[in-house]
Every structure is written in structure tokens, then in C-alpha cells.
C-alpha positions in Angstrom: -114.2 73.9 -75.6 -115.5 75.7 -72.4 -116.7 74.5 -69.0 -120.1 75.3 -68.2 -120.6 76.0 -63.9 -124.7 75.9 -63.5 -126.3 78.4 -60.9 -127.7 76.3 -57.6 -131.1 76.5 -58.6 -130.7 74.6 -62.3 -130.0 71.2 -60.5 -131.5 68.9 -57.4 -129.6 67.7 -55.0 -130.2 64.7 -53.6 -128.7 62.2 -50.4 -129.1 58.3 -51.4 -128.4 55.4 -49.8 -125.0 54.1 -51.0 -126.1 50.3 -51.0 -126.3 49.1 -54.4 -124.1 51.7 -56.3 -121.0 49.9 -56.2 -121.5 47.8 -58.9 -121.5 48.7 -62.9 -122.7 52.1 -63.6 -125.9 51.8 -65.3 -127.2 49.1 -62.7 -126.2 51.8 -59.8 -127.6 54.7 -62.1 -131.1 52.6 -62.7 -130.6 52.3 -58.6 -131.0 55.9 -58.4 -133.6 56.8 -60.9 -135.4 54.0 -58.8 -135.1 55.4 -55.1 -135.7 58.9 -56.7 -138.7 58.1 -58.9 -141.1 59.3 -56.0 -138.9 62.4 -54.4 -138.7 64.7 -57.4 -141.6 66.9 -59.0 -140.5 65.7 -62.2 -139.8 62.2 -64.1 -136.6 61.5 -63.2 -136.4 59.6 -66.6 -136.3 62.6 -68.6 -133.2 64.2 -66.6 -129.6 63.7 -66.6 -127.9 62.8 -63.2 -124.7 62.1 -61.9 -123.3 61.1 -58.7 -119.9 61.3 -56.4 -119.1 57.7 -55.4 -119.7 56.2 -52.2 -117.9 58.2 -49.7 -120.0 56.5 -46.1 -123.6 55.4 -46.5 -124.2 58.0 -48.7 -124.6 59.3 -52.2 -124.8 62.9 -52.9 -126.8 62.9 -56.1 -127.1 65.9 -59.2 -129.8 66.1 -60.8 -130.9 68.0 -63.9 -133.8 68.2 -66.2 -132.5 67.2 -70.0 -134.4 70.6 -71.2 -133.1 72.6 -68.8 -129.0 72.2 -69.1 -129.9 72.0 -73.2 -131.0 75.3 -72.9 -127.5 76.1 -70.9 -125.4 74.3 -73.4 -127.5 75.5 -76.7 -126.3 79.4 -75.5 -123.1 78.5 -75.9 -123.1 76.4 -78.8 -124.6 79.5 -80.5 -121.8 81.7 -79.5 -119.5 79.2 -81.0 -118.0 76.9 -78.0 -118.4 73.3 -77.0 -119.7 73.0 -73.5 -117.5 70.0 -71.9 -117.1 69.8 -68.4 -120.4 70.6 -66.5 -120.4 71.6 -62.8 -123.0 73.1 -60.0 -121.8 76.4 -58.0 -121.5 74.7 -54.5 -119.6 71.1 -55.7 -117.1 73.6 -57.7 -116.3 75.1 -54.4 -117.2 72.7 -51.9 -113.9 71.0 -54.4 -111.4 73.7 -53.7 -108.4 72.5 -51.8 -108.6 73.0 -48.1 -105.9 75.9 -48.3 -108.3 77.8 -49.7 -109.0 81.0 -47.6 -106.3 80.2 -45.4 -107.4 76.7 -43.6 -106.5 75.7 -40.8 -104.9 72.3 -40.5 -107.6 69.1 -40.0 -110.2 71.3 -41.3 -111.0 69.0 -43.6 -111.3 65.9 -40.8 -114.6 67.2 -38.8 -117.6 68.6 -40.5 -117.6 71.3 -42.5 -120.3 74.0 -43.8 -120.5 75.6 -46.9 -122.6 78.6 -47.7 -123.0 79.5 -51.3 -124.8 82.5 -51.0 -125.4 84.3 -54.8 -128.0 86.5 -56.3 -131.6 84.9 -55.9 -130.1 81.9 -53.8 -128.8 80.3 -51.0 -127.2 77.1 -50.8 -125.9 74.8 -47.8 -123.4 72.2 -48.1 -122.9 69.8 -44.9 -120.0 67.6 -45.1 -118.7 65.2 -42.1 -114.8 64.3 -43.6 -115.4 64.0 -47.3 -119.1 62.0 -46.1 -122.0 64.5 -47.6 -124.8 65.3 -44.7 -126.8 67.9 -46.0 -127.4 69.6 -48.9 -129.9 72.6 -49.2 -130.6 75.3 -52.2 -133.2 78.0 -51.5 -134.1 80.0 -54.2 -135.8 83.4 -53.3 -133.5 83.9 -50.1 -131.3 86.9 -50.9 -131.8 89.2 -48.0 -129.9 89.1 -45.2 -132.7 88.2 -42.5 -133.8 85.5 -44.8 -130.6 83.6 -45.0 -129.8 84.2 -41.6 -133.1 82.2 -41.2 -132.2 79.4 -42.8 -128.5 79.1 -41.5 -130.0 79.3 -38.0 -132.5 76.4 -39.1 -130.0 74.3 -41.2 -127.9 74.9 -37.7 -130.5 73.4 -35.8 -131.0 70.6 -37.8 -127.8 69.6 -37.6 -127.3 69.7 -34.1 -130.9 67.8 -33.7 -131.1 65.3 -36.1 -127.4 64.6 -37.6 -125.6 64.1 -34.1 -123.5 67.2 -34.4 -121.0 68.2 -31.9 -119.9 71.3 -33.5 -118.7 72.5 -37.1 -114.9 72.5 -37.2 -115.4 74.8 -40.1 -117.5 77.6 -42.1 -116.9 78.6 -45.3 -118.5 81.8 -47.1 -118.9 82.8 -50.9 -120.8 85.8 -50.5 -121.7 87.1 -54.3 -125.1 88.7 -54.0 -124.3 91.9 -52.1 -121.6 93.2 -50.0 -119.1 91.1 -48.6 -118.9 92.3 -45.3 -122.1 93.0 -44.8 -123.0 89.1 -46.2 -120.3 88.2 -42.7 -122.0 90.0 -40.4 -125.7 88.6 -41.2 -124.1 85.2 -40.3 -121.7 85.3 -37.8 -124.9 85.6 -35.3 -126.5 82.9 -37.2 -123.9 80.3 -37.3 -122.2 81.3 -33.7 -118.8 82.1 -35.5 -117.6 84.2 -37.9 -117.2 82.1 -40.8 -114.1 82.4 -43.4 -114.3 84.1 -46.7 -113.7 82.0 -49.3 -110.9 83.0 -51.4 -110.9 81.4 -54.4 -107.4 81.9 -56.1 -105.8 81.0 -52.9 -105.1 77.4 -54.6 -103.1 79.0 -57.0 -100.5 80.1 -53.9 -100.2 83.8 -54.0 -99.1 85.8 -51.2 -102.3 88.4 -51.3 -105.9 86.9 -51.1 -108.5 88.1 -53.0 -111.4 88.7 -50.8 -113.2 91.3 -52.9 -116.9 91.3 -54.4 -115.6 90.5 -57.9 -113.7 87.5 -57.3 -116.7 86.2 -54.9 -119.0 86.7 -58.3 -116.5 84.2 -60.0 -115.5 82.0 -57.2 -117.7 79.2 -58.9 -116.0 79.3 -62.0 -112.5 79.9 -60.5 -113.3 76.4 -59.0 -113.7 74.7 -62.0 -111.0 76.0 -63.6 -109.1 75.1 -60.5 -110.4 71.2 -60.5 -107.5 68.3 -60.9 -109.3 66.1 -62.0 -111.1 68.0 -64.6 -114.7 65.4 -64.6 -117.9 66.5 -65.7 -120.4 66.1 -62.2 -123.8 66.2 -64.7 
């Protein structure tokens, strides 16, 4: 048995009301293949989805085409393993304990930003506490004026039409080019330096591991990482 962590770009994320999804599971799920019916460029009945609770008035929903993760999971079928638990790149390490690349303490009370910034993507992840605010994947944005761009825009947005006062924090997985380079193209951007995540912090070592190599397998680190070890699609 393996666990399978999907690219960004594989998957929709999508913000949904949290009214109505805290009865029985299929009545929430029909609840959300409902309100998403008209949002998505494909029919929502012939994809697989699965959600993170109600955490505040809203949802933050995954969702995946059936043919698409098939095509994930028939790979490694044919190499001989069972795909089990199935996660996306930024959830993986928007789940990494707060220690993770050397926190500080009540990071994890304000909001938060996660930049998930890999090779042929970008991905935002807005959280206020453990309340989801924004979630953004751009595929095609690799260069570093490009994503500077869009962190400058997905700033903006925040500050004009979420009510925000200020991140408290800023996290980095830079795995499509040089690390430090990947820092400097947002510090400007963002108006801080944000922190490199370091993803086998959790496992309490003395010496981080900021290098390109552990950023390539910072998703997967995650997963391995997880407590509670539950599929998200």
C-alpha cells in the first residue's frame, strides 16, 4: 500500500457554504455536487470530491475528475502497489504541524498564507485560524515575475475583499527552481520575507533541511507526516 500526493493542477478547489453539511454524509455530499453543479467546467457527477468539515461558514472542497485520479492510481497499480490514502500538494502541507520551519508561537491563531510554488504551478492557500479563505492554483505560472504577479494580486485581494489586517504568517515550498532565488521574487510581493518551509522539521531534528531536494518532496514528506492518516479525495 502507497499514498498517492496529486500535483495542484489534478484537482479543483473549491469554498462552499457550510450550511447544510452537517448532517449525514451523502445528504451534505448531494449538498455540494448541488451548489457546484454550475461553477465547474465539467459534471460534477462524474468526479470524486471530498471535503474538510465545517471549520466557520465555510467548506473548502476537492475536487477531481473520476478519469483523471484513475489514470494516477492505474500507474501505480501497474507497478505493483495499492494506492490508499490520496492527498493534493498544498492540503499535505498546509497539514504540517505549526513547528514546521521554525514557527513562531500563535502562528497558527491569525491568518496564514501558503505558497505552494512547484514546476508548472502556483498555488495559494489563505487560512484565518484553521477557517479556509482563499484557495488559488495557477497553472502556467513558473517564472518568477509571474508568481510575483499573482502573490501581489491574491495580496490585494485579501486586503480588499476578505477584511484583512495583515498575515501573521507566510509560508514557502519553493520546488520549481532555486530556493533563494524563489525568496527573493516574493519578499517584494508579499511585504515580508516569508519562511521556508521545512518539511522534516515535524520529525524534531536539530538541523533543518532547507535544500532544493527536500522542497521537491515536501508534499510527500507531508503525507507521510499526517496523524491522522485520512484520505482528502
Amino acid at each position: 500500500p502507497v499514498s498517492l500526493v496529486l500535483p495542484d493542477p489534478a484537482v479543483r478547489l473549491a469554498l462552499v457554504p457550510a450550511e447544510g453539511l452537517r448532517g449525514r454524509r451523502a445528504d451534505a455530499e448531494a449538498t455540494i455536487r448541488l451548489r457546484l453543479h454550475t461553477a465547474l467546467p465539467f459534471d460534477v457527477r462524474s468526479a470524486r470530491l471530498a471535503w474538510n468539515g465545517t471549520r466557520g461558514d465555510q467548506a473548502l472542497v476537492v475536487v477531481v475528475l473520476e478519469e483523471v485520479i484513475r489514470g494516477y492510481e492505474e500507474a501505480l497499480e501497474d507497478l505493483g502497489f495499492q494506492p490508499g490514502v490520496v492527498e493534493v500538494s498544498c492540503l499535505a502541507l498546509a497539514s504540517l504541524p505549526e513547528t514546521v520551519a521554525g514557527a513562531r508561537p500563535g502562528a497558527g491563531e491569525g491568518d496564514r498564507l501558503l505558497v505552494n510554488w512547484d514546476d508548472g504551478y502556483v498555488s495559494f492557500l489563505l487560512r484565518r485560524g484553521e477557517e479556509p479563505l482563499l484557495a488559488r492554483t495557477l497553472p502556467g505560472e513558473t517564472g518568477s515575475d509571474g508568481v510575483a504577479r499573482q502573490a501581489t494580486s491574491t495580496l490585494q485581494f485579501y486586503r480588499d475583499r476578505l477584511s484583512g489586517e495583515g498575515l501573521q504568517d507566510v509560508v514557502l515550498r519553493a520546488a520549481a527552481g532555486p530556493v533563494d532565488d524563489a525568496m527573493v521574487a516574493l519578499a517584494p510581493a508579499l511585504g515580508r520575507e516569508p519562511r521556508l518551509l521545512e518539511p522534516w522539521a515535524a520529525l524534531g531534528g536539530t538541523r533543518a533541511d532547507t535544500s532544493a531536494p527536500a522542497q521537491a518532496v515536501a508534499a510527500a514528506a507531508a503525507c507521510a507526516l499526517r496523524r491522522d492518516r485520512k484520505s482528502v479525495v
